[in-house]
VODOVO-604331 format. One line per field, with one value per residue (C-alpha): residue number from 1; x, y, z. Coordinates in Angstrom, 2 decimals, m for minus. Example, Ala and Ser with C-alpha at 12.3 -4.5 7.8 and 13.67 -1.06 7.14 Angstrom:
# residues 2
vexvo 1_2
xx 12.30_13.67
yy m4.50_m1.06
zz 7.80_7.14
# end
This chain:
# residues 159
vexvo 1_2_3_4_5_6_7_8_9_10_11_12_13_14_15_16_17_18_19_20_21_22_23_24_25_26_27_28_29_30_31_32_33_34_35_36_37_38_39_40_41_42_43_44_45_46_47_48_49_50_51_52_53_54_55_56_57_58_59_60_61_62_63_64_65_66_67_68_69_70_71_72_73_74_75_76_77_78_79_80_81_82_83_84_85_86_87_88_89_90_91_92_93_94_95_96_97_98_99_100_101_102_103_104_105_106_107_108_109_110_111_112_113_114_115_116_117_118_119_120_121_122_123_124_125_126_127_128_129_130_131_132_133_134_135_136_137_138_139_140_141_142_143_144_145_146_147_148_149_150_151_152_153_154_155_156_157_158_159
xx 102.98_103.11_100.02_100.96_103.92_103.53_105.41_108.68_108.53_106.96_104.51_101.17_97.61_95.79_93.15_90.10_87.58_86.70_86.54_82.82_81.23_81.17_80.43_84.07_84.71_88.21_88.41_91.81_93.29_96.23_97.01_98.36_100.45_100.32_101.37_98.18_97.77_97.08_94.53_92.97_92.78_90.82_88.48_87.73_86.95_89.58_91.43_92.27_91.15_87.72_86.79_89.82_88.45_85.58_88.13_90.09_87.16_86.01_89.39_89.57_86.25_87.58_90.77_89.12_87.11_90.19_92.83_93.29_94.60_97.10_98.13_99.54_98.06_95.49_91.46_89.22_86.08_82.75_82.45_79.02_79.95_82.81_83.04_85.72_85.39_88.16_88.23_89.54_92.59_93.87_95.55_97.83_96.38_93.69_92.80_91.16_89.08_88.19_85.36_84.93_82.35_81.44_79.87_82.81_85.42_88.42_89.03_88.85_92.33_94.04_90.70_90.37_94.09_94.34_91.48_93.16_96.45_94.97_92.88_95.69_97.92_94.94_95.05_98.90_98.65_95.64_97.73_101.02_101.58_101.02_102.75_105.15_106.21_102.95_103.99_101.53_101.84_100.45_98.41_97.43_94.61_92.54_90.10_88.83_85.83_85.09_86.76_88.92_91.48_88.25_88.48_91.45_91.16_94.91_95.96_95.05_97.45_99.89_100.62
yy 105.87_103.88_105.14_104.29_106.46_110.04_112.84_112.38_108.26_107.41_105.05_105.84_105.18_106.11_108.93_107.28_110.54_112.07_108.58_108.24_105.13_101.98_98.66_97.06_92.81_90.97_87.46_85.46_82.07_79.89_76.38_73.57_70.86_67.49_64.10_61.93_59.67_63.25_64.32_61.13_61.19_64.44_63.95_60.59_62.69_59.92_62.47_62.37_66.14_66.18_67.61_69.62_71.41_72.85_73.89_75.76_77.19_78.71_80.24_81.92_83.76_84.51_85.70_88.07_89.73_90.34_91.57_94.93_92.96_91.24_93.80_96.96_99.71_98.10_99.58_98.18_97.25_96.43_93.39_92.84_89.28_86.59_83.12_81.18_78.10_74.85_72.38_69.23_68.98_65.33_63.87_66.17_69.74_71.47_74.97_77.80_80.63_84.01_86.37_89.39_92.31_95.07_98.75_101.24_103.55_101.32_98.32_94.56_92.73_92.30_90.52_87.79_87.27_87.09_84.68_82.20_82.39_81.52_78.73_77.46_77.63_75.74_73.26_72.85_73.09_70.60_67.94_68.60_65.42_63.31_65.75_68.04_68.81_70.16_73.40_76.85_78.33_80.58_82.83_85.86_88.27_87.12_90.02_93.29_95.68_99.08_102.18_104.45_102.54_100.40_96.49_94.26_90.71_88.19_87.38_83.42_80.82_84.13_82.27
zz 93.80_97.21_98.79_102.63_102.40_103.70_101.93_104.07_103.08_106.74_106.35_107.16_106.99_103.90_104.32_102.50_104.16_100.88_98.84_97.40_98.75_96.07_95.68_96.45_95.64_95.86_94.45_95.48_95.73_97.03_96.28_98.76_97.24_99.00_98.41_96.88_100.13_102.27_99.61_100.01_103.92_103.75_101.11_102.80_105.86_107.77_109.59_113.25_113.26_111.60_108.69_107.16_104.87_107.12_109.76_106.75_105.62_109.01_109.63_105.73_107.17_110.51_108.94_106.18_109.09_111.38_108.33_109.84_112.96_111.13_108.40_110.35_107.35_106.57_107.90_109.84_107.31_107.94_105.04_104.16_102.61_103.05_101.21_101.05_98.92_99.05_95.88_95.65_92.75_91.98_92.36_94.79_95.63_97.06_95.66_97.85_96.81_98.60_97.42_99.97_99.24_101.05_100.02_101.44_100.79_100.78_98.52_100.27_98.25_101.08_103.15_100.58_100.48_103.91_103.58_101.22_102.89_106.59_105.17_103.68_106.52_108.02_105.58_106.36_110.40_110.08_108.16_108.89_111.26_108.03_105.49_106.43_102.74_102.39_99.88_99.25_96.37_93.64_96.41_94.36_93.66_90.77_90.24_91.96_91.19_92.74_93.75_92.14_90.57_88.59_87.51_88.02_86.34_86.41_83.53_82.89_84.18_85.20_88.74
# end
């Protein structure tokens, strides 16, 4: 069943009034694929633009805390914790992880994927001038705890 669809198929909000309060967590990640020499420049910290992966990083948080802007169904939430971690893959990606938590009545999926997919649109914006075949890929939700619907954990190497 497609919960933001109303009885008539209009999409709506979800009601989440009379959902009990639980501990809610979202883990998700996105890779960017880059040629070697732009993996290089930003672990070297030799960018023109500073320090890539810090700016990336910043804007996965901001992102995760202003989802509800972005995603029209989506609620406002009050997230009690955001991190957003970027790894270094050689010789030609970097892979980004979002963990968002929060105690609520609404799950937080969509926060850390909006997370992973901002930072790595970061990631691209930052270095595009020196890599414009820059691809992101494989941005999916690796595990969720809480609420109703219980534990979610992706299958292994399923991206």
């Amino acid at each position: 069943m497609l919960t933001h669809l109303d009885a008539q198929g209009r999409a709506s909000m979800v009601d989440v009034t009379d959902k009990a309060v639980t501990h809610r967590e979202a883990v998700a990640e996105s890779l960017v694929r880059m040629r070697p020499q732009t993996l290089e420049l930003i672990q070297s910290g030799g960018h023109p633009k500073g320090d890539v992966m810090a700016v990336a990083r910043i804007a996965g948080i901001q992102a995760a805390k202003r989802t509800s802007d972005l995603i029209p169904l989506c609620h406002p939430l009050m997230l009690t914790s955001v991190k957003v971690e970027l790894g270094i893959e050689a010789p030609d990606a970097v892979r980004i992880q979002a963990r968002c938590k929060l105690a609520g009545q609404t799950g937080v999926e969509m926060e850390a994927l909006t997370a992973v997919s901002v930072a790595a649109l970061t990631l691209y914006d930052m270095c595009k001038a020196v890599d414009k075949g820059m691809v992101i890929e494989s941005t999916r939700l690796l595990s969720k705890s809480g609420g109703k619907s219980g534990e979610f954990q992706a299958e292994a190497g399923s991206a």
